[in-house]
N, C-alpha and C positions, 0 to 999 in steps of 0.2 A: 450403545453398549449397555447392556441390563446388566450392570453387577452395582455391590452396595460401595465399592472403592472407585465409581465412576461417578465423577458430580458436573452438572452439566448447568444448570438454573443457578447457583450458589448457594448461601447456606440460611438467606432469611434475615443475615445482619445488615441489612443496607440501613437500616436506620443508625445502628449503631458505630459506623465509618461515615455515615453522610458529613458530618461537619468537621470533619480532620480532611475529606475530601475538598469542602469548599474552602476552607484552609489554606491549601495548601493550592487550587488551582483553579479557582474563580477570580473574578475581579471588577470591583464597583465601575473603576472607570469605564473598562468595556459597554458592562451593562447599560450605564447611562448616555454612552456615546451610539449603544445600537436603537436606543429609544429617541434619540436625536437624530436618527439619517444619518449615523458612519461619518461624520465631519466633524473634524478639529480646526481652527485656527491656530497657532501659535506662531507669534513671531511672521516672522515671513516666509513660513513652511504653510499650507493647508493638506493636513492627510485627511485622506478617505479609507476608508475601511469597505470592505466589499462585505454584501447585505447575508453571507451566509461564508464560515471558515471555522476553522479548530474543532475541537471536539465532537465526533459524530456520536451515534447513540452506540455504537458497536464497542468504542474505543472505552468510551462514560461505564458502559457495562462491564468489558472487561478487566481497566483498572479496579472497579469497584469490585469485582470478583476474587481480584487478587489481594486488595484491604480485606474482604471477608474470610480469604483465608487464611490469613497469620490471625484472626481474631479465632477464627474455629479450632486451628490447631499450634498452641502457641508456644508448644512446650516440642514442635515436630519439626524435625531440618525439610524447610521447602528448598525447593529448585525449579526456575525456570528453565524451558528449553530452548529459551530463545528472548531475544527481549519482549517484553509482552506488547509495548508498541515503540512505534520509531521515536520516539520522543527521550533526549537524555536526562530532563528533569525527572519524567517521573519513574524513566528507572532507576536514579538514582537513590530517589524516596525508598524505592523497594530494597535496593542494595543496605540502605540503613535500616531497614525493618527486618534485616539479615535473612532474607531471601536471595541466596544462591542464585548465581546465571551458568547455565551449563557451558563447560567452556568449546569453544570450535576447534578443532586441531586444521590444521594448513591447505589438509583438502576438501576442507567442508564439511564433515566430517563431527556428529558430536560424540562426547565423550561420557557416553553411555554408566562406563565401568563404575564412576564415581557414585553413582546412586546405588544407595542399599536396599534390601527390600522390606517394604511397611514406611519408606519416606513418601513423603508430597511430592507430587511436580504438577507446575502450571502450564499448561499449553495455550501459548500466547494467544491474540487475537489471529492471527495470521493462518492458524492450525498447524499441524504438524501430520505427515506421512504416514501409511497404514504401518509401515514397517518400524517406525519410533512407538504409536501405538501399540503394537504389538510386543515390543520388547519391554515398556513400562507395567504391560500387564501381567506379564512373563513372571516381573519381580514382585507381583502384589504391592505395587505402590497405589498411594490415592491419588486418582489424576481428576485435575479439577481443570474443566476444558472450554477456557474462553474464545473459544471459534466464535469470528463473527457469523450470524444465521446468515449474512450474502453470501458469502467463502464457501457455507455447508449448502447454500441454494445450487450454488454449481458442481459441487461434488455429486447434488443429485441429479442431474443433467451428466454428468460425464460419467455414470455408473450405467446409467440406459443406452446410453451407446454403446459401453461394451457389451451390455447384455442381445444389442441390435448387430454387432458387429464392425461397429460404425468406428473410424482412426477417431479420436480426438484431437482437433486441431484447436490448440490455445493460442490465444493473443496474447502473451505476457513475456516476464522476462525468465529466462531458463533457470538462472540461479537465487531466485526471490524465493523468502522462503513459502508463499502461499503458491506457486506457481510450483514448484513443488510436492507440496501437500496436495493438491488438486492432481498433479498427473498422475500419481503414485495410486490414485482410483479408476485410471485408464488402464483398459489392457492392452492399447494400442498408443501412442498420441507424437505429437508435433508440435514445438512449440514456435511459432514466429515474433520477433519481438515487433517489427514496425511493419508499413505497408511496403517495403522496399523488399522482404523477405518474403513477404506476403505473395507479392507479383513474382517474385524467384519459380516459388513452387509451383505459381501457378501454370508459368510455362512449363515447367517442366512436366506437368500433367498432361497439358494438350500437346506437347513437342519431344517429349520425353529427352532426354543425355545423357552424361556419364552415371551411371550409378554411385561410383565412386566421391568423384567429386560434390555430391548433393549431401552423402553418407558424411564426407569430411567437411561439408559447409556446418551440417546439424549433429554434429557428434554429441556436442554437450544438451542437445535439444529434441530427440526422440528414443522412443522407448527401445529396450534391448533386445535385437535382432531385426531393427525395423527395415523392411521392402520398403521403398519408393515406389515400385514398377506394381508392385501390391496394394499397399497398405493406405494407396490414397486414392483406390477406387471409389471407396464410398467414406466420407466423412461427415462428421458432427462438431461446429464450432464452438468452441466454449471460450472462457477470457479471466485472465486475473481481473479481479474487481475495480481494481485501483486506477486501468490504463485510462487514455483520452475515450471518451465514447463515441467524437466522429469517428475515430481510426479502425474503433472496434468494429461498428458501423460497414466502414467503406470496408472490411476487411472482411464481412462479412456475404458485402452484394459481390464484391471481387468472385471469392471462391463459387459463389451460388450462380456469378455467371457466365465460372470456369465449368462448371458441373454440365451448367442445361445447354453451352455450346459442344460440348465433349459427347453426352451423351441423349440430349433432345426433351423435351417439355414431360413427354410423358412417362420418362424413367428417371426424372429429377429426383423423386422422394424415397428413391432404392440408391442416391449417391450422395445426398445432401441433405441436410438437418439442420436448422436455426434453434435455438433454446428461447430467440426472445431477447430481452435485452435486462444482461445480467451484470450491467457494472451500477453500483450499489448507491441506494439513492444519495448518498451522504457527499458520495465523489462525484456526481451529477448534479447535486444543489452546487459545490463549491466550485466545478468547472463553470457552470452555468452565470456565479455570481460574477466569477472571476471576465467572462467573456462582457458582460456589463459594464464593470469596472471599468476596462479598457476604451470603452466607449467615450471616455473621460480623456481632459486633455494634459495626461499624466506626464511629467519629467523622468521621473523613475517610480520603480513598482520594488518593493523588499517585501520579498515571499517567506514565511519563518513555518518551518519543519525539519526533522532530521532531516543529513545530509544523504541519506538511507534511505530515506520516504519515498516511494514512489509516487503517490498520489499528489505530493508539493512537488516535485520534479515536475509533473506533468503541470501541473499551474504555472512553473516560469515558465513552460515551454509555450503555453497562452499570450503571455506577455510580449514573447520574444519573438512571436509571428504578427505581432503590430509593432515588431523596432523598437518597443519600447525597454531601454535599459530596465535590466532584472537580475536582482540579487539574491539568489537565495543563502539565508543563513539558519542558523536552528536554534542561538538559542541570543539576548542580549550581547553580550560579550565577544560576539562579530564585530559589533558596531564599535571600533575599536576607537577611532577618532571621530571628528567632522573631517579628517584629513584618511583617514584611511579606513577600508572594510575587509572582514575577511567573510572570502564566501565562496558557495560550491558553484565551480564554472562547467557550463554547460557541455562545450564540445568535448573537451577530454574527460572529464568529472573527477575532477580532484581541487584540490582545496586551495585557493589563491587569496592573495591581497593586494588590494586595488587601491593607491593612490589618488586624492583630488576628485571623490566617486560623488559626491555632493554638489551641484553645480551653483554656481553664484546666483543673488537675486531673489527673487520671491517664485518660489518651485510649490509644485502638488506632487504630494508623494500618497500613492497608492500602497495600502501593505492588505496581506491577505497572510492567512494561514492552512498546512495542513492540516487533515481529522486528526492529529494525533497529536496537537499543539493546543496545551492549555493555553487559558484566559490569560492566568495570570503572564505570562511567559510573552504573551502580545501588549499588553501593558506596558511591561516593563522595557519591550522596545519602543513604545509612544513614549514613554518617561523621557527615554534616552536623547530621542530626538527634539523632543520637546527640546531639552536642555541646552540644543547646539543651534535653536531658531532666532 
C-alpha cells in the first residue's frame, strides 16, 4: 500500500524501546545456559534446553514495532486487531501501554465499528485479511503492519495462482488468524488441516462422490461458491507458516501424485504447482531443534507458548510421536505444584490439571519453547522447577 498512513518498516525508534524490551523479556540465565550447551543440573532434576526456541526474528520485529508505536503516536488511541503474538505476557505489556485489543464478537467476527477515523491500528504479526484492510483504509486510520515477511512470502505465491487460475490449496488451520489472511488473497482456495484431509480430497479427485457431502466436510474451509468437481482441476499448494514441515511436505508429494496419476507427466504443470518450501525458517529451526531434543533420554518434555500457538502445538506434537510425556503450558503459573500442572491437552484441546505429573527420583526434563515465547518467561519456569528439585 503507497499511502503516508500506511507504516510497514516502523518508525526508526528501535533504539529508543530497545532496553524497556530487554527489560521486560530477555534473560541472563538463558543466555548463559545457551553458551553452556542447554544443561542445568539441580537437585535431582537435569533440564536441557533445545539449541534453538522463543523468539523468532518476525515476533522480536513485531513486538518491537508495536513499542515504536505508542512512542510515535503517544497522545493517539491505538488498537490492535488481534493479539499481535500468541504470547499473554507481552500482550499484556501492551494492554498496560493502553493499547486497545479489538474485540471478537461470537462468530469470529471483529468489531470494526469501535474505531474512529484518524486512530492507529496494529496489525498483528499474523496479518489480517484484504477485506479488514480495506475497511481500516476506508476510515483513514494509520495502520502500522507487523506482517511477518514469511506470512507476506505466501501471500505472494497465492496471488499468482489466482492470476494462473490455479485453486489454492493451504495446509493450515481454517480458523487461525494467518490462515485467514492468506486465503482472503486466493480467488479460489481449500484449506486442509492434516494429512488425513489431505488424502480425503485426494480421492475424491481421482474417484470423485458426493458433492454434497465434501461441500459439508469443508464448509468452514473453502472459498464461496466453491466446485469440487471444478475447482480442483488444477491447484497451487500453499501452507500456514507455522505447521509441521514433514506434513507440509508429504502433503505436498500426496497431491503432486494425485495430479500426475489423474492426469500424466506431461500435463502436470497445467494441474499442479509447488511454491517451494514456505514454512518459515524460525519454525523449522525450532521443530528441527526440538526433533534433536528428543533424541535424549527425556522423562518429560514442558513445551511453553500460548495455548493459541500454533507453532508450540506442533512441538508437543514432536514429543508425543516418541511417547515422550508433554506438557504444554504458556506461561509459569501452570507449574502450579511438584504435585500438580495445568496444561493444554492435546487430544481434545482444552485446558486440564494433572495430578502426580513429576515422577519420582532423578528425571531429565526437557523444556522448549514457542517463537512467540520470551526469554524471560522460560526462565522463570527453570526458576520454578529448580525450586521443586
Amino acid at each position: 500500500m503507497n499511502s503516508p498512513t500506511y507504516h510497514r518498516k516502523g518508525f526508526g525508534l528501535k533504539d529508543q524501546v530497545e532496553d524497556e524490551l530487554k527489560s521486560a523479556y530477555d534473560s541472563g540465565l538463558i543466555s548463559d545456559l545457551k553458551t553452556q550447551g542447554g544443561k542445568l543440573v539441580s537437585g535431582r532434576f537435569t533440564i536441557l534446553l533445545a539449541q534453538a526456541f522463543g523468539f523468532c526474528w518476525g515476533v522480536d520485529r513485531a513486538v518491537s514495532m508495536a513499542y515504536e508505536t505508542r512512542k510515535f503516536f503517544p497522545d493517539k488511541k491505538i488498537w490492535i486487531t488481534n493479539e499481535i503474538i500468541h504470547n499473554p505476557l507481552v500482550n499484556s505489556h501492551l494492554k498496560e501501554m493502553q493499547i486497545e485489543f479489538l474485540p471478537v464478537e461470537a462468530d469470529g467476527r471483529k468489531n470494526f465499528e469501535l474505531i474512529s477515523p484518524g486512530e492507529v491500528v496494529i496489525i498483528p504479526a499474523f496479518g489480517a485479511s484484504v477485506g479488514e484492510i480495506e475497511d481500516l483504509s476506508s476510515k483513514g486510520c494509520e495502520i502500522v503492519d507487523t506482517t511477518c515477511p514469511w506470512v507476506s512470502r505466501v501471500w505472494v505465491r497465492i496471488m499468482k495462482y489466482a492470476d494462473g487460475k490455479y485453486t489454492a490449496l493451504i495446509h493450515g488451520k481454517y480458523n487461525h488468524e494467518e490462515t485467514i489472511a492468506t486465503a482472503s488473497r486466493a480467488k479460489k482456495y481449500l484449506i486442509v488441516q492434516n494429512l488425513d484431509e489431505a488424502k480425503w480430497v485426494c480421492d475424491y479427485v481421482l474417484n470423485g462422490g458426493a458433492k454434497e457431502e465434501f461441500l459439508g466436510k469443508f464448509q468452514n474451509a473453502c472459498s464461496q461458491g466453491f466446485d469440487p468437481d471444478t475447482d480442483l482441476i488444477s491447484i497451487g499448494i500453499a501452507n500456514q507458516t507455522t505447521m509441521l514441515k514433514g506434513e507440509t511436505e508429504e502433503i505436498g508429494k500426496l497431491f503432486e501424485r494425485t495430479m500426475l496419476s489423474k492426469y500424466g507427466p506431461q500435463k502436470l504443470d497445467s494441474h499442479f504447482l509447488s511454491p517451494g518450501d514456505t514454512i518459515c525458517d524460525a519454525t523449522q529451526e525450532r521443530q528441527d531443534a526440538m526433533l534433536q531434543l528428543i533424541e535424549e533420554k527425556l522423562d518429560l518434555m514442558i513445551i511453553i507458548g500460548g495455548f493459541n500457538s500454533s507453532n508450540t502445538g506442533h512441538l508437543r506434537e514432536i514429543a508425543e510421536s516418541k511417547n515422550i510425556p508433554a506438557f504444554q503450558i504458556d506461561d509459569p503459573s501452570c507449574l502450579i505444584s511438584k504435585n500438580k500442572i495445568r496444561y493444554l491437552a492435546h487430544q481434545n484441546q482444552v485446558i486440564e490439571e494433572e495430578r502426580d505429573w513429576l515422577p519420582h527420583g532423578e528425571i531429565t526434563i526437557g523444556v522448549t519453547a514457542g517463537a512467540s515465547t520470551p526469554n524471560q518467561v522460560v526462565e522463570e519456569v527453570i526458576e520454578k522447577l529448580k525450586g521443586w528439585s
